[in-house]
Backbone bond lengths (Angstrom), bond angles and torsions (degrees), N, CA, C in turn:
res aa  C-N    CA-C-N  psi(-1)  N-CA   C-N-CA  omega(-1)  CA-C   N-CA-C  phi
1 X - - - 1.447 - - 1.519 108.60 -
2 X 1.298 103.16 144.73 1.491 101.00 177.62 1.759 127.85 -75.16
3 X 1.424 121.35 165.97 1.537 121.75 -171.24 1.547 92.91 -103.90
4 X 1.602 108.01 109.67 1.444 95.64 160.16 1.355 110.15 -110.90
5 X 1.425 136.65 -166.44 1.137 142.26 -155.95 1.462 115.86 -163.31
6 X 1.207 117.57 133.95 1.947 141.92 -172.72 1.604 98.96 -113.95
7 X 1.533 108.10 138.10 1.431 107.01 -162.31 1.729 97.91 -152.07
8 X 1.403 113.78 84.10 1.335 113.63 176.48 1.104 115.78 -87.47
9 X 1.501 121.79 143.62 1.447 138.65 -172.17 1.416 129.73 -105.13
10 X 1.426 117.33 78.24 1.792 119.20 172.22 1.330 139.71 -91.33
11 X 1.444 98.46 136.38 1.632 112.00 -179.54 1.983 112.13 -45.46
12 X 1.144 96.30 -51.68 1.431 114.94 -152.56 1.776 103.87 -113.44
13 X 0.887 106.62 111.13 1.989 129.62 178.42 2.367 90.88 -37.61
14 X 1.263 119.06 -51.30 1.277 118.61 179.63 1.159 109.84 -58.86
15 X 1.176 128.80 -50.43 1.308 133.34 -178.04 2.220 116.72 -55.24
16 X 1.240 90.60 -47.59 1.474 114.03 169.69 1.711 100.21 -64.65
17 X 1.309 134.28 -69.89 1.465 127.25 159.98 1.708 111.19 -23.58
18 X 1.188 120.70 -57.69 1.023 118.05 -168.65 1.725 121.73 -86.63
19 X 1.319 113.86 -5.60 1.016 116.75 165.76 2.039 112.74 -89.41
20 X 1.826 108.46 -20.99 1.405 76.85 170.47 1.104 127.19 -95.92
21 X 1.548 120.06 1.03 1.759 138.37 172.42 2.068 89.07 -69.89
22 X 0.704 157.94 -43.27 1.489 161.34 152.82 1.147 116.91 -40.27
23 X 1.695 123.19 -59.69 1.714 108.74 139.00 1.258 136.44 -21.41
24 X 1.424 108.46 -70.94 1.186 125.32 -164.53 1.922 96.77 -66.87
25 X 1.142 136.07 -39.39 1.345 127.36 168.55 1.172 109.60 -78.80
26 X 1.207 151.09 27.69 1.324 156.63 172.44 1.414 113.40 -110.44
27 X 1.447 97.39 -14.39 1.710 101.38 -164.14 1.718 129.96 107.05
28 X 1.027 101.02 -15.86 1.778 112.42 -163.40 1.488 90.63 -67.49
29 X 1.888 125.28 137.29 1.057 114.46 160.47 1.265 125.32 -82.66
30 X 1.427 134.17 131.00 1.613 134.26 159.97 1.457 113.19 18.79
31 X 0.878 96.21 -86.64 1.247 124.08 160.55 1.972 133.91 -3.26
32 X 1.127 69.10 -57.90 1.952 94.96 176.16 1.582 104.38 -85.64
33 X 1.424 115.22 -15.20 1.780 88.48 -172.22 1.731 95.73 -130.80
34 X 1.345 86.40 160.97 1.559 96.44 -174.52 1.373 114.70 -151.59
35 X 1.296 124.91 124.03 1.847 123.73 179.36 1.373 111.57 -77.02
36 X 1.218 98.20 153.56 1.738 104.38 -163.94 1.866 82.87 -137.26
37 X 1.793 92.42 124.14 1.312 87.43 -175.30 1.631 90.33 -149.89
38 X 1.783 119.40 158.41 1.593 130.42 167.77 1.507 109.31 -87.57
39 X 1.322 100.46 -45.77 1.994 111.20 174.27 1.513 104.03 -43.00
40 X 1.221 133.14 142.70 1.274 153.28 130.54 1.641 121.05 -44.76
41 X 1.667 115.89 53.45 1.499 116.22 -173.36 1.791 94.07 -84.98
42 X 1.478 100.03 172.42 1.531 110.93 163.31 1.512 146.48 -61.05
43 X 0.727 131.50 67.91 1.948 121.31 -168.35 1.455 99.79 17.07
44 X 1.300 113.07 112.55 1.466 111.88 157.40 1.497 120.01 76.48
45 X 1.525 109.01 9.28 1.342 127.79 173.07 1.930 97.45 -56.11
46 X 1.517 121.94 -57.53 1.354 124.93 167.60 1.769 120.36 -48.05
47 X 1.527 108.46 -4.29 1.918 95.04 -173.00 1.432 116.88 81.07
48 X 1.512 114.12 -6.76 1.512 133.72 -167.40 1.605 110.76 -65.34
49 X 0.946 154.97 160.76 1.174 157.69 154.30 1.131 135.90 -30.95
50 X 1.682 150.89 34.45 1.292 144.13 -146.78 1.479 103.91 -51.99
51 X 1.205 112.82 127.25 1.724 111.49 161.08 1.667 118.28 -87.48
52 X 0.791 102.87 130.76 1.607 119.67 -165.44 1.869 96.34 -61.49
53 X 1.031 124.53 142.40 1.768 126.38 -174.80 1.754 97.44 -133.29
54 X 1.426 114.04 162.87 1.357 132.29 -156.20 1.279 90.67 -135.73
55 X 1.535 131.75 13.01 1.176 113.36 176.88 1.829 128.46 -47.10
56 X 1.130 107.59 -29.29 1.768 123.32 -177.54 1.862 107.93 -50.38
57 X 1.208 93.79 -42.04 1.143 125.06 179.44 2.135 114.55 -46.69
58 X 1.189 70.96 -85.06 1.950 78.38 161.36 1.699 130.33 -28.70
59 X 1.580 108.68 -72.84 1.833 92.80 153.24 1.235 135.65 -58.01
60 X 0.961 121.29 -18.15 1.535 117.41 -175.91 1.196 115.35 -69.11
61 X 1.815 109.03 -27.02 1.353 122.60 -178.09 1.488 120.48 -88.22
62 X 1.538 87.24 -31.84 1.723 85.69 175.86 1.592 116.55 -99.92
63 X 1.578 115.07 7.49 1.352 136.07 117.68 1.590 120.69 -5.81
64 X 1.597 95.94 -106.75 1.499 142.24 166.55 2.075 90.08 -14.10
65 X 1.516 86.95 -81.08 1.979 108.10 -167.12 1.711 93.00 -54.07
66 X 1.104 125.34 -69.03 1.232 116.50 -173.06 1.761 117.31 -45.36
67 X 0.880 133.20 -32.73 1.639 143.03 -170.76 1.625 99.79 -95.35
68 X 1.542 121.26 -29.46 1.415 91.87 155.10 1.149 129.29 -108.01
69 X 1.232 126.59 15.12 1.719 150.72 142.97 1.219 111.43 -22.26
70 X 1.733 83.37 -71.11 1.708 102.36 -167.37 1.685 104.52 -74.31
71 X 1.634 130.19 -37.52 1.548 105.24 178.12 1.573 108.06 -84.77
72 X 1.037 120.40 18.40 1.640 110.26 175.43 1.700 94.27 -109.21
73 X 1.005 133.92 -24.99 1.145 130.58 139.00 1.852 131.09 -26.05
74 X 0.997 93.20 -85.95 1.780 116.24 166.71 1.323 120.81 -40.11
75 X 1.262 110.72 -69.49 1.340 119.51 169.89 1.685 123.71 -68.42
76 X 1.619 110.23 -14.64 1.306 113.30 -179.68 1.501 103.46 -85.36
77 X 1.531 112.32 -46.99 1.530 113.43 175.48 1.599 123.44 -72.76
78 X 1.450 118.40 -10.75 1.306 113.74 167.61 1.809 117.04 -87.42
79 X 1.661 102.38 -19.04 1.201 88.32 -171.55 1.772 103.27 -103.02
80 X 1.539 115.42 9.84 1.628 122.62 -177.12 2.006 83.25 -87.17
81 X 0.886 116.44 -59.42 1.759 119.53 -164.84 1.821 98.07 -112.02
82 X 1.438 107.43 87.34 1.462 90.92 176.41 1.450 93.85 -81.03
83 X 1.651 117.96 168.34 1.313 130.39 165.67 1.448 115.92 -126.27
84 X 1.114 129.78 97.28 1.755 134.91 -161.94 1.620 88.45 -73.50
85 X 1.177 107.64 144.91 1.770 109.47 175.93 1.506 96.35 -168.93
86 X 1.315 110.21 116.30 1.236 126.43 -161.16 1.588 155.07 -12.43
87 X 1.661 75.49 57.25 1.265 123.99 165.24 1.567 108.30 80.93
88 X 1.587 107.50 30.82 1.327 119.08 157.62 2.017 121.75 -52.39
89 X 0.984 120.98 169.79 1.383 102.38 165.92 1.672 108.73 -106.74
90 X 1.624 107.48 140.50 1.417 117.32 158.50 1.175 132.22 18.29
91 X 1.831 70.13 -97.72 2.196 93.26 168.88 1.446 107.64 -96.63
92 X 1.694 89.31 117.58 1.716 98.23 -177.06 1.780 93.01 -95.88
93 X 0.925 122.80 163.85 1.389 129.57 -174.63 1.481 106.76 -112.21
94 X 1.422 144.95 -16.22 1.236 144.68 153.84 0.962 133.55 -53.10
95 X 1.443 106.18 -55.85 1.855 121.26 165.44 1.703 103.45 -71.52
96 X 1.279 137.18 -39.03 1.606 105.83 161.16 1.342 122.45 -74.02
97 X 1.149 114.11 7.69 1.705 87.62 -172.01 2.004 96.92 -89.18
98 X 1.338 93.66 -24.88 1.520 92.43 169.59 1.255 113.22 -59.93
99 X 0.929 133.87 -38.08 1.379 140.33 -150.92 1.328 97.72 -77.09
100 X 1.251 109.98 -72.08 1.518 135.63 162.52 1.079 109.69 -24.06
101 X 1.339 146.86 -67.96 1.205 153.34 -176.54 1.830 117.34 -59.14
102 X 0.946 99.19 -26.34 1.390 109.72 173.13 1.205 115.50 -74.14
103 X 1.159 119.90 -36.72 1.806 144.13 -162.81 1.026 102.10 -68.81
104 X 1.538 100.60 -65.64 1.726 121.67 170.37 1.537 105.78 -23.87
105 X 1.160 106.96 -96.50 1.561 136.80 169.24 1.256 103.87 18.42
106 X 1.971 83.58 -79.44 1.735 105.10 -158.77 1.855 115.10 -71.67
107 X 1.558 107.62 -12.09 1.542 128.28 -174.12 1.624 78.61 -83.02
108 X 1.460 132.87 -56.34 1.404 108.27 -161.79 1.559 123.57 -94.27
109 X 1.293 103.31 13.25 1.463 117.97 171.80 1.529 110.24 -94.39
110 X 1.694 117.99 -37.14 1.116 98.65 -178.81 1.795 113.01 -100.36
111 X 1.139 92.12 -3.08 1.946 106.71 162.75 1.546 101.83 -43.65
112 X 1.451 102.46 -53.25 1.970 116.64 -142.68 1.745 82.45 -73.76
113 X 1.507 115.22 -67.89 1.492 112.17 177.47 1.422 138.19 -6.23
114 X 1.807 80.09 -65.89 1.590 83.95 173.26 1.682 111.70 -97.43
115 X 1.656 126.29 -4.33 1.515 90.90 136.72 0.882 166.02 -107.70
116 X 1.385 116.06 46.34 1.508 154.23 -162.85 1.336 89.62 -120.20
117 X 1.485 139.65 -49.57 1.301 112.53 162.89 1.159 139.64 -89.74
118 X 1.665 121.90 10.64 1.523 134.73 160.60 1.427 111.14 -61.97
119 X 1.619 101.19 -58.35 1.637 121.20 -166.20 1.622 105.80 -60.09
120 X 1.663 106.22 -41.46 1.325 102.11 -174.96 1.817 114.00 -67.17
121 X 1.290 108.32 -27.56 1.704 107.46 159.02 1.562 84.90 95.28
122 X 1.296 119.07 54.58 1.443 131.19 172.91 1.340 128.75 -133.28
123 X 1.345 131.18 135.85 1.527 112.50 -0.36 1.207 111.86 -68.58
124 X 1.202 114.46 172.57 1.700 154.08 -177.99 1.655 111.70 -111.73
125 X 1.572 91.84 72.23 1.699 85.67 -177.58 1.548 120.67 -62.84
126 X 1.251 118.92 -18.43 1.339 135.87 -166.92 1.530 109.19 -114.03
127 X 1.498 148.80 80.19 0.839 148.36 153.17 1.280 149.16 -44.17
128 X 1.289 118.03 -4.62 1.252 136.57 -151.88 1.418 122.46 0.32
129 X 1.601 106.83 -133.83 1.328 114.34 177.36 1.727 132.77 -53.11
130 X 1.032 117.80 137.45 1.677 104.06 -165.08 1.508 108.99 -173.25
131 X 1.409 108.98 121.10 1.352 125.91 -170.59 1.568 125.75 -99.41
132 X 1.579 139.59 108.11 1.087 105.28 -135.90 2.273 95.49 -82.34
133 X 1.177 98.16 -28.26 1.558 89.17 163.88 1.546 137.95 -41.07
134 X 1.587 100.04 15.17 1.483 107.09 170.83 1.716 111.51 -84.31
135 X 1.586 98.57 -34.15 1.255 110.39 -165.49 1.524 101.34 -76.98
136 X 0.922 115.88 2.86 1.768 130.27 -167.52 1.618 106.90 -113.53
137 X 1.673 126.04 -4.36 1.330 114.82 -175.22 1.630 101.59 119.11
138 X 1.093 137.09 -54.85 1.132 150.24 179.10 1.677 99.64 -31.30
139 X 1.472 123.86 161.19 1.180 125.05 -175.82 1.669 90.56 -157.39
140 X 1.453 88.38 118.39 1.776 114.72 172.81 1.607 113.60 -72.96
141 X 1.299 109.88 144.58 1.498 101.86 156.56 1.561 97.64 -140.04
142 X 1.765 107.12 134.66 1.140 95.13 -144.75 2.091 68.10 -118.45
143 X 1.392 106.96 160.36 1.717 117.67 168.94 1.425 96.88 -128.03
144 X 1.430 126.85 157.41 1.481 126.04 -178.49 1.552 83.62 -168.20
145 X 1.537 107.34 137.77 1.206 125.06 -163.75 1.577 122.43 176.97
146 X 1.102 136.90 143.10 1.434 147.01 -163.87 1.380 104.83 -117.81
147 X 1.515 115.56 31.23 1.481 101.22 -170.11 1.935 73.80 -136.72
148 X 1.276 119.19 158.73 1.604 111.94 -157.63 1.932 75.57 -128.62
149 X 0.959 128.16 -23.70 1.732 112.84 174.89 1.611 114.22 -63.22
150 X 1.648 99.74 -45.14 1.291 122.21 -167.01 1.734 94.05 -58.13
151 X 1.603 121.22 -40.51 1.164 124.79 -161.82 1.604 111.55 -63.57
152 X 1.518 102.14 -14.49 1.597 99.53 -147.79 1.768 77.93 -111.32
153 X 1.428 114.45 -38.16 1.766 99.91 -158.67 2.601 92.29 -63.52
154 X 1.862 108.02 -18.84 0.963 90.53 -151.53 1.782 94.31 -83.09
155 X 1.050 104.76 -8.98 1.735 110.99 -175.81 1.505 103.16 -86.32
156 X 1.345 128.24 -34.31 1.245 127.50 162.10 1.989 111.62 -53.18
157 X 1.739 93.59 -63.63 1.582 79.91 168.87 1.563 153.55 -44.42
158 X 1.429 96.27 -44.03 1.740 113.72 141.58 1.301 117.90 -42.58
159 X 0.863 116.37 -82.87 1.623 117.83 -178.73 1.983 114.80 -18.59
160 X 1.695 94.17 -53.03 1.262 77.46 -179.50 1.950 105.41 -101.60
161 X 1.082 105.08 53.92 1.653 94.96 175.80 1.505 76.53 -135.06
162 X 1.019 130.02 35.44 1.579 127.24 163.10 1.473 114.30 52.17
163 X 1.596 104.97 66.77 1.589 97.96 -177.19 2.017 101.54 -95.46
164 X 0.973 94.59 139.32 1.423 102.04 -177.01 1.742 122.13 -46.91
165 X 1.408 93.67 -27.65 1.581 104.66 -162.86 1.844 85.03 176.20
166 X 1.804 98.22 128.06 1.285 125.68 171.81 1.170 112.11 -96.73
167 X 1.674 137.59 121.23 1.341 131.29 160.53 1.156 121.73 -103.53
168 X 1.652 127.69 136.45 1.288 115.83 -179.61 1.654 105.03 -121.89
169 X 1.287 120.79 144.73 1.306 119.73 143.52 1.581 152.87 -26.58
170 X 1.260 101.24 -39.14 1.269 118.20 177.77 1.342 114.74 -91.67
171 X 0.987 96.99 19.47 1.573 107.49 160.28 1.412 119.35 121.39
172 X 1.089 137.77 -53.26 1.639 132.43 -168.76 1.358 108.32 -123.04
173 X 1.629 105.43 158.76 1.727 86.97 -174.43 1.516 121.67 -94.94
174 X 0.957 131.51 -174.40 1.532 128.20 -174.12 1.413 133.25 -80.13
């Protein structure tokens, strides 16, 4: 079944609070709704759902990959062309740890990159609903859901949390 989407439009950040505590007693899971806002508010300033992120996760790995990059590197190119030099050893451990360390670095810099753009859930081939009076102050509350009861108890809920103007997907607005 398809995901359509209900997209109420508020003046006032309280009003938007109070429309997702109205969700949330309506039934809508967490899950399904999300504020769409231009303001710079707090995570969860709305009561909204934070989804938990693994970003920490990402350098550590490209950490990890980078540091054995760099000694399979080092040790691969000293032991493809050794150079005997007076009667030093091979593998010097000074000159890799630089090496190494760099590897690291650059494995956990471009780890973090791309997970900052996994986590962010980008691109967004599917955009849905979208009001351009968000970018103006306005604060969206957007519901998306495959269940068509859920659609109606969450457009009813809006309604009475005073959304300025209801948009729906399925064609016309509210």
């Amino acid at each position: 079944m398809a995901r359509t989407q209900v997209l109420g439009i508020f003046r006032e950040a309280d009003a938007a609070a109070g429309a997702i505590t109205r969700l949330k007693e309506a039934g809508v899971p967490p899950q399904e709704m999300e504020v769409l806002t231009g303001a710079p508010y707090p995570v969860g300033a709305f009561g909204e759902h934070v989804a938990p992120h693994r970003l920490f996760v990402f350098p550590l790995l490209g950490a990890a990959t980078g540091l054995a990059v760099g000694l399979l590197f080092t040790v691969g190119t000293q032991a493809s062309f050794p150079m005997l030099t007076g009667g030093k050893p091979i593998l010097s451990i000074p000159p890799m740890a630089i090496i190494m360390y760099e590897a690291m670095m650059l494995g956990a810099i471009i780890f973090t990159v791309l997970g900052v753009i996994f986590e962010s859930r980008l691109p967004r081939l599917r955009l849905g609903l979208y009001d351009t009076r968000i970018t103006e102050g306005y604060i969206g509350v957007l519901v998306s859901s495959t269940k068509p009861d859920l659609l109606g108890a969450a457009h009813h809920a809006l309604e009475l949390a005073g959304a300025e103007e209801i948009k729906s997907d399925s064609g016309g607005d509210g």
